[in-house]
C-alpha positions as CSV (number, residue, x, y, z in Angstrom):
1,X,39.8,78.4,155.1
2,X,37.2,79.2,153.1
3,X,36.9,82.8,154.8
4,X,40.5,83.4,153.6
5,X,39.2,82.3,150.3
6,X,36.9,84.7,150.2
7,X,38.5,87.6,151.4
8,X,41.7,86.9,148.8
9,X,39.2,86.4,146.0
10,X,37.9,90.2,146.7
11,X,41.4,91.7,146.6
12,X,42.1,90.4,143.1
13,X,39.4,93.0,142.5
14,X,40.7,96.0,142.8
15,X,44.2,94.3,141.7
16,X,42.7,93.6,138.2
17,X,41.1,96.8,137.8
18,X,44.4,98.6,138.7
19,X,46.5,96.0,136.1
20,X,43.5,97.2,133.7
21,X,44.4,100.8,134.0
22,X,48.2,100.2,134.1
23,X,47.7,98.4,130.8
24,X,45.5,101.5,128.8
25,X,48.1,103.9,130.6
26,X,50.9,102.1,128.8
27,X,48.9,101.6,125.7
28,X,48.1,106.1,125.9
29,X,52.2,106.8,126.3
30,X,53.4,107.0,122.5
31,X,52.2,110.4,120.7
32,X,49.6,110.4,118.8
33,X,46.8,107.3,119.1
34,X,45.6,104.5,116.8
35,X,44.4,106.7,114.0
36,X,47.6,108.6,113.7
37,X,49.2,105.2,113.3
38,X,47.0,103.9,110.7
39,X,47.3,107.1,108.6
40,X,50.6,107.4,108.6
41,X,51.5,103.2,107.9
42,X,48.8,104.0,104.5
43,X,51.0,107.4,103.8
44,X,54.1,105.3,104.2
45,X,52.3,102.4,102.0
46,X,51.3,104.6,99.4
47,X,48.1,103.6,99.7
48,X,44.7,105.8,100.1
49,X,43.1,106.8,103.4
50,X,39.3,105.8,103.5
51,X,37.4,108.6,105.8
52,X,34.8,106.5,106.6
53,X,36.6,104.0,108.0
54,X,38.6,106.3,109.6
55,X,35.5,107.7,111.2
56,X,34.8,104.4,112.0
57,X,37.0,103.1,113.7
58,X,37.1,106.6,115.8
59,X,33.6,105.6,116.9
60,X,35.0,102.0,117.5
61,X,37.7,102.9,120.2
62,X,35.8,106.6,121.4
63,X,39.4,108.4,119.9
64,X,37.1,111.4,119.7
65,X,36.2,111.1,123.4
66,X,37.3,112.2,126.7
67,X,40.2,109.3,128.1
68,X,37.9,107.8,130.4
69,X,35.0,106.8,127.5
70,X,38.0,105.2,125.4
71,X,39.3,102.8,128.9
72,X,35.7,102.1,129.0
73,X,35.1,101.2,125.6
74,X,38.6,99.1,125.7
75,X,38.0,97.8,128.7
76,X,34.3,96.7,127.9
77,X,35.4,94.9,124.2
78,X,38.1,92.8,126.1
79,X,35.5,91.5,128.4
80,X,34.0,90.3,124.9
81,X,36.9,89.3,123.3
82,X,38.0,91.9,121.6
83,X,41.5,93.1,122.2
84,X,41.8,95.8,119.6
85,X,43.6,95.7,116.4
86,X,47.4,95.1,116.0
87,X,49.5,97.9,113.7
88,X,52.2,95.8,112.8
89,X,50.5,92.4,112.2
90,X,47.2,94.7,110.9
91,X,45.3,91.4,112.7
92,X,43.3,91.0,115.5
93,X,45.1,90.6,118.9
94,X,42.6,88.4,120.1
95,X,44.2,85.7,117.4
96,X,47.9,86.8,118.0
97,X,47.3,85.7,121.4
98,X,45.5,82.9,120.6
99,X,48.4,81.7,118.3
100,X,50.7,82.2,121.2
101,X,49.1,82.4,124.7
102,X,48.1,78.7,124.9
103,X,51.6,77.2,123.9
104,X,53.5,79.9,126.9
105,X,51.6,78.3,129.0
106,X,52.1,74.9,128.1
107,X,55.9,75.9,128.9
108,X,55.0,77.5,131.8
109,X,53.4,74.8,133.3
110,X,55.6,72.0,132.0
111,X,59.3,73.9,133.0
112,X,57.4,74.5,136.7
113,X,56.6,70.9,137.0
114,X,60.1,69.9,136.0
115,X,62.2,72.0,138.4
116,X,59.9,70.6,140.8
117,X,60.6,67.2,140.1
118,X,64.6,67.9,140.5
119,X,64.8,70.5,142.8
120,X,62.5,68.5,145.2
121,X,64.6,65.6,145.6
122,X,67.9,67.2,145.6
123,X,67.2,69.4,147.9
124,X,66.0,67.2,150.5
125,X,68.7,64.7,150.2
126,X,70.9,67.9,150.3
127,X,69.2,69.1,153.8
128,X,69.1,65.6,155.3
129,X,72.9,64.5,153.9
130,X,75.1,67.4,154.8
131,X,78.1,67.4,154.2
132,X,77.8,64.4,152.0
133,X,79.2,63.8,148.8
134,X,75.9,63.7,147.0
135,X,75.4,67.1,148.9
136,X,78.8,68.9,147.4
137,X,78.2,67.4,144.1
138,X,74.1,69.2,144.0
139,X,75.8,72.5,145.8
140,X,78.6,72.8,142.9
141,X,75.6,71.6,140.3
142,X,73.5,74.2,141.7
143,X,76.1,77.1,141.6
144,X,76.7,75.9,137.7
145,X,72.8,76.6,137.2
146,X,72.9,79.8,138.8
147,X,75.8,81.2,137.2
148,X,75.6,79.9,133.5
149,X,73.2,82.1,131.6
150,X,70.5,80.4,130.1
151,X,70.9,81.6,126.5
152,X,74.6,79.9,126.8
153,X,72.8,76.6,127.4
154,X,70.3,77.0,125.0
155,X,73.2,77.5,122.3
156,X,75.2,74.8,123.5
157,X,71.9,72.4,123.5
158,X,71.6,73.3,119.8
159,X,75.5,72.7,118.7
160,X,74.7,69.7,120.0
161,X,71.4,68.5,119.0
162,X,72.9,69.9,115.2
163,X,76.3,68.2,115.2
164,X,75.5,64.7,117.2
165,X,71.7,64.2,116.4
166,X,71.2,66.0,113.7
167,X,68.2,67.7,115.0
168,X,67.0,71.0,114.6
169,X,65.9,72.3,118.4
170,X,64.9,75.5,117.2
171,X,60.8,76.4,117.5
172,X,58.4,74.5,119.2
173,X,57.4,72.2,116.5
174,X,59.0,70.7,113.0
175,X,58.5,72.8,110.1
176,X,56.2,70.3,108.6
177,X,53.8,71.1,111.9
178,X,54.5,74.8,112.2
179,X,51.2,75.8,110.1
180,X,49.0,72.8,110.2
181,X,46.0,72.5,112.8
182,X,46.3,70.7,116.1
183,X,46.2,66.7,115.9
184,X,48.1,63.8,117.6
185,X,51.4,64.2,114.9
186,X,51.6,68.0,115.8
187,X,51.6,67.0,120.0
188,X,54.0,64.4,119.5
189,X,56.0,66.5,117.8
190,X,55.5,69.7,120.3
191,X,56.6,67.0,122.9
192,X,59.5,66.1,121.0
193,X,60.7,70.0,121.0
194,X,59.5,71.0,124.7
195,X,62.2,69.6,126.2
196,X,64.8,71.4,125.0
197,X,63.2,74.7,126.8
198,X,62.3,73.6,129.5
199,X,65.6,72.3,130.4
200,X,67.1,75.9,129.3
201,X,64.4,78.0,131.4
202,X,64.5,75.5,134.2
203,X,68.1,75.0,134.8
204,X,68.5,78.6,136.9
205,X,65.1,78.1,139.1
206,X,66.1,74.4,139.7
207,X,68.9,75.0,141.3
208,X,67.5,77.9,143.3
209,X,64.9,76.1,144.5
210,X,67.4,73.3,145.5
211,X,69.5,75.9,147.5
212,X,66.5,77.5,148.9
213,X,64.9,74.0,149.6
214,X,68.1,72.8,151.9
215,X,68.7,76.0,154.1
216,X,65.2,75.8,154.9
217,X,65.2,72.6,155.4
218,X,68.4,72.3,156.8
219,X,67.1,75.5,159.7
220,X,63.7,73.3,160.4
221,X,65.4,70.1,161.3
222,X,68.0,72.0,164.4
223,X,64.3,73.5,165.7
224,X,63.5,73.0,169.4
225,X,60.5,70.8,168.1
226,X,61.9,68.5,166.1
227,X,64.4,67.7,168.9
228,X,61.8,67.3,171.1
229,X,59.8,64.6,168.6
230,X,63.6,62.6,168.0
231,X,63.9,62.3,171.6
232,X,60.6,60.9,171.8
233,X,61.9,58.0,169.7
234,X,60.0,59.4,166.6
235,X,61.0,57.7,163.3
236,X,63.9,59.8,161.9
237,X,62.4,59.7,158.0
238,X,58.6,60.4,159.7
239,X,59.1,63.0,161.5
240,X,61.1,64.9,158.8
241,X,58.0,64.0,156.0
242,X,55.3,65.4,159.1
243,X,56.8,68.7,160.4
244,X,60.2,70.3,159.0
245,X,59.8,69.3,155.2
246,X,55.9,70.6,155.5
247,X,57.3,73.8,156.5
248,X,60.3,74.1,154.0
249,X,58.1,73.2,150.9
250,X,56.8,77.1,151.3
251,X,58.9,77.8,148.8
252,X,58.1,75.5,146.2
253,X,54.4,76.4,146.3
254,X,54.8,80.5,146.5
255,X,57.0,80.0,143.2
256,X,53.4,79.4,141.6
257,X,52.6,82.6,140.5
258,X,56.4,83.9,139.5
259,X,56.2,80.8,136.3
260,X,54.6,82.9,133.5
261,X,55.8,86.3,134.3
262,X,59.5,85.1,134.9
263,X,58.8,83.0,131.3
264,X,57.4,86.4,129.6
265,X,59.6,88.7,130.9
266,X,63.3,87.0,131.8
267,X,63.6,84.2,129.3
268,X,62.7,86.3,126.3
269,X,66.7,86.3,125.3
270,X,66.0,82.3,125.3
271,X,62.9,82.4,123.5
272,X,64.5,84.3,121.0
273,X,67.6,82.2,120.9
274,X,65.2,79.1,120.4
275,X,62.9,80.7,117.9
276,X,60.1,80.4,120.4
277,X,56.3,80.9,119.3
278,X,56.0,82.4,123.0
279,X,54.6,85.9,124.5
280,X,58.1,86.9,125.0
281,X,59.3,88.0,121.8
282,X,55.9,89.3,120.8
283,X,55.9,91.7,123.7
284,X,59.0,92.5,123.0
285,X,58.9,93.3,119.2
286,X,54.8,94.9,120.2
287,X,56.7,97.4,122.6
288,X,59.7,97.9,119.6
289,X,57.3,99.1,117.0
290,X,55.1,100.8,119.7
291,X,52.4,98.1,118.7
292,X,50.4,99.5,121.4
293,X,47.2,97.6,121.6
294,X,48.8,94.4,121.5
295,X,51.4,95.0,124.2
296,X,49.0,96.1,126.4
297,X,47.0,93.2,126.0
298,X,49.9,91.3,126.3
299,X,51.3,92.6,129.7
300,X,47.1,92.8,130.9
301,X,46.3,89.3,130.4
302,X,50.1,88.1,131.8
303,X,49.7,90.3,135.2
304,X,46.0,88.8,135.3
305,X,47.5,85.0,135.3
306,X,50.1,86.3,137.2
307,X,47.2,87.3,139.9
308,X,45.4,83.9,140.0
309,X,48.8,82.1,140.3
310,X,49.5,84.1,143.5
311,X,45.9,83.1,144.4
312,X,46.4,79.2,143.5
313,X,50.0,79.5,145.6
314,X,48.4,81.6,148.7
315,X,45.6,79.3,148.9
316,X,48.1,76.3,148.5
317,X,50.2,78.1,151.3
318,X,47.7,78.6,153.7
319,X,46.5,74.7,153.3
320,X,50.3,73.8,153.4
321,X,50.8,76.0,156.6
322,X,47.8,77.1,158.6
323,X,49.8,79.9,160.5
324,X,49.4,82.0,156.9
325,X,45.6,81.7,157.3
326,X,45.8,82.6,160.9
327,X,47.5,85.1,160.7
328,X,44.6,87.0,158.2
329,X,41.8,86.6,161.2
């Protein structure tokens, strides 16, 4: 195990470094480079151009350089926290991110732990009822989730949080919260809002997992060796829990590393629907106004937590299943 550790810990590696270059390749595309930018948003201002600060911040990023000294110098201020300026916001994107980063995560992590929570249940009692009415009721459930589009829930979830509640179930906090600094009120209140997301975002992967869950489930229990333990007179609720659900939970666990990337780049019609203070729309509205710096940043530090999620689910694969780790010797 810990040899398989190893050897996927030295592939993310070269994977970073690639994502790295990927990321200053994307940030390179528009004409012209940071300077142009700033010169003409001062034109457009009105406003006067300072030379030496122009000449500084030339030295700053290496614009005067060959391509390679300006990855390096970009490369080597993100390993100290500095991700560059940001045109549009004219702030750093070190506390952009900050602002937003911590809170798509939270989501992440929280809409991953609830489609867990239902898919894992329903999809068992799906596999081990077939044919059941609780198992036609979660299949036509489950086709709902798939085929409504999220952004439909989402406005439907805020009709009636509006008309029936008289809530507001846009943002992620209260408008009294939105600009004070963290305490127990603003998580209460963050708490309050969170479900209303993670209901929207988790709806479609719920009931995929669930579909995914039972067919592989549902395949693992007609296997030569699981008729071989029932004839044995091996408990019937055992023997599923030891070997065939062991096997079908691969799913669940290699969906570890999809979470954040699915939430930054699929839900960001949600997020904006919701008025969500995610990395979604600030991508999005980065890579509208050619905001270069920070979408780069944006998409390199996504495909990097996109890279230690697939580590956290291949290592929780191969404990889950030892044939993946076998199969590596």
């Amino acid at each position: 195990m810990l040899t398989y550790m190893g050897r996927r810990i030295l592939l993310m590696i070269p994977t970073v470094f690639a994502i790295s270059v990927v990321a200053f390749i994307i940030i390179q595309l528009p004409p012209g480079d940071y300077l142009t930018t700033i010169v003409s948003q001062l034109q457009s201002q009105g406003d006067q151009i300072d030379k030496a600060q122009l000449a500084a911040l030339s030295a700053r990023y290496g614009l005067d350089q060959p391509v390679y000294v300006q990855y390096l110098k970009w490369i080597g201020g993100i390993l100290h926290g500095d991700f560059g300026m940001s045109f549009a916001w004219n702030k750093p994107v070190s506390a952009l991110l900050g602002d937003t980063l911590g809170l798509t995560i939270v989501l992440a992590i929280t809409t991953l732990l609830f489609t867990w929570a239902v898919a894992f249940p329903i999809g068992v009692y799906s596999a081990v009822r077939q044919y059941s009415v609780g198992d036609y009721v979660a299949t036509t459930l489950g086709f709902l989730g798939l085929a409504v589009p999220n952004f439909l829930i989402a406005l439907v979830l805020m009709w009636v949080g509006l008309n029936y509640f008289g809530l507001s179930v846009g943002g992620l906090n209260s408008q009294d919260y939105v600009d004070s600094a963290w305490n127990l009120g603003k998580v209460i209140d963050l708490l309050a809002h969170l479900w209303v997301p993670v209901v929207v975002i988790g709806t479609a992967g719920t009931a995929g997992l669930v579909r995914v869950l039972r067919a592989n489930l549902l395949d693992e229990l007609h296997k030569p060796y699981v008729v071989a333990a029932r004839a044995r007179g091996m408990p019937e609720r055992r023997l599923t829990v030891k070997y065939p659900l062991r096997v079908a939970l691969n799913p669940f666990v290699s969906t570890i590393g999809w979470v954040l990337p699915g939430l930054v780049s699929g839900e960001v019609i949600v997020a904006q629907v919701l008025s969500l203070p995610t990395t979604g729309p600030l991508l999005l509205n980065a890579l509208k106004s050619q905001d270069m710096y920070l979408a780069g940043s944006v998409i390199l530090i996504v495909s990097v937590l996109t890279v230690i999620g697939t580590l956290i689910s291949d290592i929780a694969l191969a404990w889950l299943d030892p044939r993946v780790r076998l199969s590596h010797r």
